[in-house]
N, C-alpha and C positions, 0 to 999 in steps of 0.2 A: 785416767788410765792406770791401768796398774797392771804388775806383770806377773804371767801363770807359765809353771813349767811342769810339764808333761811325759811323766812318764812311763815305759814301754813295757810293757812284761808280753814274752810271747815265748814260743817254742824254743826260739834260742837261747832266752837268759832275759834280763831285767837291762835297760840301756835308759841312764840318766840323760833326763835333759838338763843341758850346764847354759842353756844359750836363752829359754823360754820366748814368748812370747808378748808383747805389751797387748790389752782386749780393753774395752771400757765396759762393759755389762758382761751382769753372771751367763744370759743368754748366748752370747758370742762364746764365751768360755764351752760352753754345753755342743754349741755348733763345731768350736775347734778338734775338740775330742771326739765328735763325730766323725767328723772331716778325717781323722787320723785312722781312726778303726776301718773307717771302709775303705782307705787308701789303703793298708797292711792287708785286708782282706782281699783285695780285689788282687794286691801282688804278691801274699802270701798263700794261698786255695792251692795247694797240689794234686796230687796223683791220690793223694791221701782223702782226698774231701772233705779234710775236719780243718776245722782250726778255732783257737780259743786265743782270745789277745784281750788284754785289760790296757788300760791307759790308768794312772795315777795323779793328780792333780795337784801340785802343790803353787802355795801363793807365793808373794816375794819374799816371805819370812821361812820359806821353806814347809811349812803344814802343811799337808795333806788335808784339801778341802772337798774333794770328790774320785768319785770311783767309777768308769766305764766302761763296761766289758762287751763284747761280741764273741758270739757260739757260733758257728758256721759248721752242720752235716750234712752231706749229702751220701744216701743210701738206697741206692740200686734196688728197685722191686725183681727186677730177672738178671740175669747174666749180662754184663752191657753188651758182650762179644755175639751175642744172638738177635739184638736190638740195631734194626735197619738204623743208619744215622739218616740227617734229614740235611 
């Protein structure tokens, strides 16, 4: 096992992970960075319907081993305020 720290760049700023995670495969690693983007996504989505968030990867020597990012747009074809809700 060996241990990856994670981290954040989004709308607010860049926020280091100091605490990381221990993972034994690079596939779990790929999952945990997943697992974070759609976690931010899911509680970051506003009123705005955009959001761009990256994850940074770095190993226990601190390197930078991988990059993940998520795009989230959502763009209205009519007016939402004319569009019955359901």
């Amino acid at each position: 096992m060996s241990r990856y720290y994670f981290d954040l760049h989004n709308g607010a700023g860049p926020l280091r992970d100091d605490h990381g995670v221990e993972l034994a495969t690079l596939n779990a690693v790929t999952q945990e960075a997943t697992r974070i983007l759609l976690d931010i996504a899911r509680d970051e989505v506003g009123d705005t319907g955009r959001l761009i968030v990256t994850v940074t990867v770095r190993d226990e020597a601190g390197n930078p081993i991988s990059i993940a990012s998520l795009t989230f747009s959502n763009e209205w074809l009519e007016n939402p305020k004319t569009v019955p809700s359901r």
